[in-house]
N, C-alpha and C positions, 0 to 999 in steps of 0.2 A: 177604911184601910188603916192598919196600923202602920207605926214608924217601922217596926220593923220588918212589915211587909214590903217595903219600898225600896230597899238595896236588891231583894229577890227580883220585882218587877222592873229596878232599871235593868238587871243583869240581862234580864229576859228581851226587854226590849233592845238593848246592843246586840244582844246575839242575835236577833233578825232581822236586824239595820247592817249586819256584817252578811249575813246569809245573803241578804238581799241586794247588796251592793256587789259583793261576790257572783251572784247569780249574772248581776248586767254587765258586769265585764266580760264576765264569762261568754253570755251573748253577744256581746260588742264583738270579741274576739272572732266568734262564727261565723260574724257579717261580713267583718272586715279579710277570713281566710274565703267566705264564700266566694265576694267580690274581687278576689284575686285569681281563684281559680276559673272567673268567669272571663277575667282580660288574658290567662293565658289560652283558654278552649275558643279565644278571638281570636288572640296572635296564629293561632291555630289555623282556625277557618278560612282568617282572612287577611293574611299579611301584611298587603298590598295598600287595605285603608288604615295603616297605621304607619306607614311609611313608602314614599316616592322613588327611593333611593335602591342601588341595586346592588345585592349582596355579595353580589361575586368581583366586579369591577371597581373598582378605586380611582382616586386623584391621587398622585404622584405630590402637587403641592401640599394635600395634607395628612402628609403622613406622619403619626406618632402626636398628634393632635390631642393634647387632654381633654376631660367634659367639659363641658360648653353647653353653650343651647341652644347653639346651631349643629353640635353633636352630645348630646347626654351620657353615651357612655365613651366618649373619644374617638379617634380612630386607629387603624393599626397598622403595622410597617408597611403596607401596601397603598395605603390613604383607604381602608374601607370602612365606611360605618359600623361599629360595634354594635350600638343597637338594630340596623337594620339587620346585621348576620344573627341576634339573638332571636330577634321575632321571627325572619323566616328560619332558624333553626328549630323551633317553637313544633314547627305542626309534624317533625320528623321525631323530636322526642315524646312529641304525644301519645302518636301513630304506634309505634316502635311499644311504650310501658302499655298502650290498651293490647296490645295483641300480647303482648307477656302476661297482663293478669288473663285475658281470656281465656290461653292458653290453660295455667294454672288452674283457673275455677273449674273450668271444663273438666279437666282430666282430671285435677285432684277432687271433684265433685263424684265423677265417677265411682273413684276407686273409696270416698267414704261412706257413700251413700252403701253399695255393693258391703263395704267390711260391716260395716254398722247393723243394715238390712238382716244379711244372711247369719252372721255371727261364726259363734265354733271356728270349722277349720278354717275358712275364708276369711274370715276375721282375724285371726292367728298369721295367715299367713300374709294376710296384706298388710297388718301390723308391722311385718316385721320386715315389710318393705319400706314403709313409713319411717320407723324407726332409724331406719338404713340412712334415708334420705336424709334424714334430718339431724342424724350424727356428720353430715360434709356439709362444711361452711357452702351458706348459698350461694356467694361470689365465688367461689372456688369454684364452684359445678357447673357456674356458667361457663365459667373460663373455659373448663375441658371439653362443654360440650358447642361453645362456639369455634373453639379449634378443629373441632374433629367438622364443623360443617363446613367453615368457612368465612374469611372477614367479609361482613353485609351487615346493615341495619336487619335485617328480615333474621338471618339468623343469630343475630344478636338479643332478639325480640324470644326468639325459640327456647335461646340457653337461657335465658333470665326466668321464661315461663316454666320452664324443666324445671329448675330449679325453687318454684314456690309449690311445685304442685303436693309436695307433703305437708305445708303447713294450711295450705285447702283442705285437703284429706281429715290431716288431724283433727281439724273443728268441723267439716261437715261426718265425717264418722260421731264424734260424742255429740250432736247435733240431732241424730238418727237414731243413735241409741235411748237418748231423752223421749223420743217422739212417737217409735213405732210401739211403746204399747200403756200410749194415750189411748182414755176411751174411745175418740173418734175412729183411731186406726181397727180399733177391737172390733168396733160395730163395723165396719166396712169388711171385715174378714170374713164379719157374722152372715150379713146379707148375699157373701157370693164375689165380692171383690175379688179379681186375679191379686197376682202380686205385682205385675207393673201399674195397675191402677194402683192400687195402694199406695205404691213407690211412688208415682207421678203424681197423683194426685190427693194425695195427702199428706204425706211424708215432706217430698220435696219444697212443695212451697211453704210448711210451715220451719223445712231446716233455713231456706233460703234467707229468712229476716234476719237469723244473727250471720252473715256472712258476708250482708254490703259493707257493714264495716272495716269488716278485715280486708275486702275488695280496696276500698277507698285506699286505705293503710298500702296497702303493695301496689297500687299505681305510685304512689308516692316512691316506697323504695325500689321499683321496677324504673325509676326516670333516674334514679341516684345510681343504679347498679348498670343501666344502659348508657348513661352515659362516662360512668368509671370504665365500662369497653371501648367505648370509643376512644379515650384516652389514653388508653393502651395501645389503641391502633386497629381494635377488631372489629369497626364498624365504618363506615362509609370514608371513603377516602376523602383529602383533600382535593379543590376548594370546599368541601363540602360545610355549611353552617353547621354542623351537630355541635351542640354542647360540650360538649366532653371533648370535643376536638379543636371548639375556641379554647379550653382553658390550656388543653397540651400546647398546642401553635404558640398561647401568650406565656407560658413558665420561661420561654428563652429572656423572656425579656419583660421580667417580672420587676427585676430589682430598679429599674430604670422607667420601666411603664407599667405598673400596677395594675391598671386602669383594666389591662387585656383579660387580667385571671380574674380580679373582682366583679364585672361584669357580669359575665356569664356565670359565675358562680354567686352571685347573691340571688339571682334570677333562680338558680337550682334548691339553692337551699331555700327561699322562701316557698315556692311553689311545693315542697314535702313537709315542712311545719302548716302549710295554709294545709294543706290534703289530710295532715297529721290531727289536726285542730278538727276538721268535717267528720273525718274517722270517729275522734271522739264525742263530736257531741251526735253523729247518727248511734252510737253505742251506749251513751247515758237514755237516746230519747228508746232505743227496743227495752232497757230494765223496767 
């Protein structure tokens, strides 16, 4: 090797000591958002083995109690455990963002599968449904349309699902359009395939692999946008633990006990960067 082959070859060898160190963070990061998302789908299941303590009742002697560790996230003007009201808060904003994306996949699955499939006017006009949808902020559209149902977690779950089902659509329609005229789909038309075989079983499960992604992705903002309703006041009333209605409860008395709003909302914001982090790397591993 020449001298002056040897600046080329370190260069080369730092750039894949960087890639490569880059890459283990990068995986550390997935471990570490996996592992988060796996204590709150616990807090979830199982409250009760994570805490003795009862969410709704309080001690009078400690109230307004900062963390500690014999309370970690404090307690609140009532003397009630902060973290025990987050964990059982835990399985109602679970509950609440899976029926929001359900909703959404479902229905926005429908209508791109259907615009994509058929094309022409169908296409044109479900487009311009889409389109519709997606021009009104999606907090907005839940707002309207949890008004128009009713303040409940359940129909809170509904407006938030309403509200994603065009950005389902959007990518399971160009999803459809990529796929149905794959040579697989060709020969399956060739041999005598209907068109819901087709759809169902060819089509659908090969659009289905880029859409966990985006799935993963909107649990995340389906638990941020459920519980900015609750905070408003459109989802389960008080005592109730929902997230969104520990942080309202604790804004009175923010400036004096922190403790109330930080709480339940670093819980929220990590649990959407950790879901935000899975999204991306189940989206690097379908390229």
């Amino acid at each position: 090797m020449s001298i002056l082959d040897r600046p080329r070859t370190a260069t080369v060898t730092g750039a894949v000591a960087v890639l490569g160190s880059a890459t283990k963070a990068r995986n550390g990061y997935t471990v570490a958002a996996l592992l988060f998302v796996l204590l709150i789908a616990a807090w979830a299941i199982a409250p009760g083995l994570f805490t003795s303590q009862d969410p709704y009742l309080g001690t009078t002697a400690d109230k307004f109690l900062p963390p500690s560790w014999s309370h970690l996230f404090g307690t609140d003007q009532l003397g009630r455990d902060i973290l025990t009201r987050v964990i059982h808060g835990t399985r109602s904003a679970v509950l609440t963002a899976l029926l929001a994306v359900a909703i959404g996949s479902v229905a926005g699955s429908i209508v791109g599968l259907v615009a994509g499939f058929f094309g022409r006017g169908v296409d044109a006009v479900l487009g311009r449904v889409i389109d519709t949808l997606l021009a009104i902020p999606g907090f907005l559209l839940a707002v309207i349309v949890v008004v128009s149902l009713g303040f409940a977690s359940v129909n809170a779950a509904i407006a938030v699902g309403i509200s994603s089902i065009a950005v389902f659509a959007r990518l399971i329609r160009s999803e459809t359009l990529r796929v149905k005229n794959s040579a697989f789909v060709e020969s399956s038309k060739l041999i005598g395939g209907g068109t819901l075989t087709v759809l169902f079983q060819h089509v659908l499960p090969n659009v289905y692999r880029s859409v966990l992604a985006l799935a993963v992705l909107q649990f995340g903002l389906a638990i941020i946008n459920v519980s900015a309703l609750a905070f408003l006041g459109y989802g389960n009333p008080p005592p109730s633990p929902d997230w969104g209605l520990l942080v309202a409860e604790g804004k009175d008395f923010f400036y004096r006990y922190p403790w109330f709003v930080y709480a339940p909302g670093v819980v929220m914001v990590a649990s959407v960067l950790a879901l935000q982090q899975l999204s991306k790397s189940i989206g690097n591993k379908d390229r």
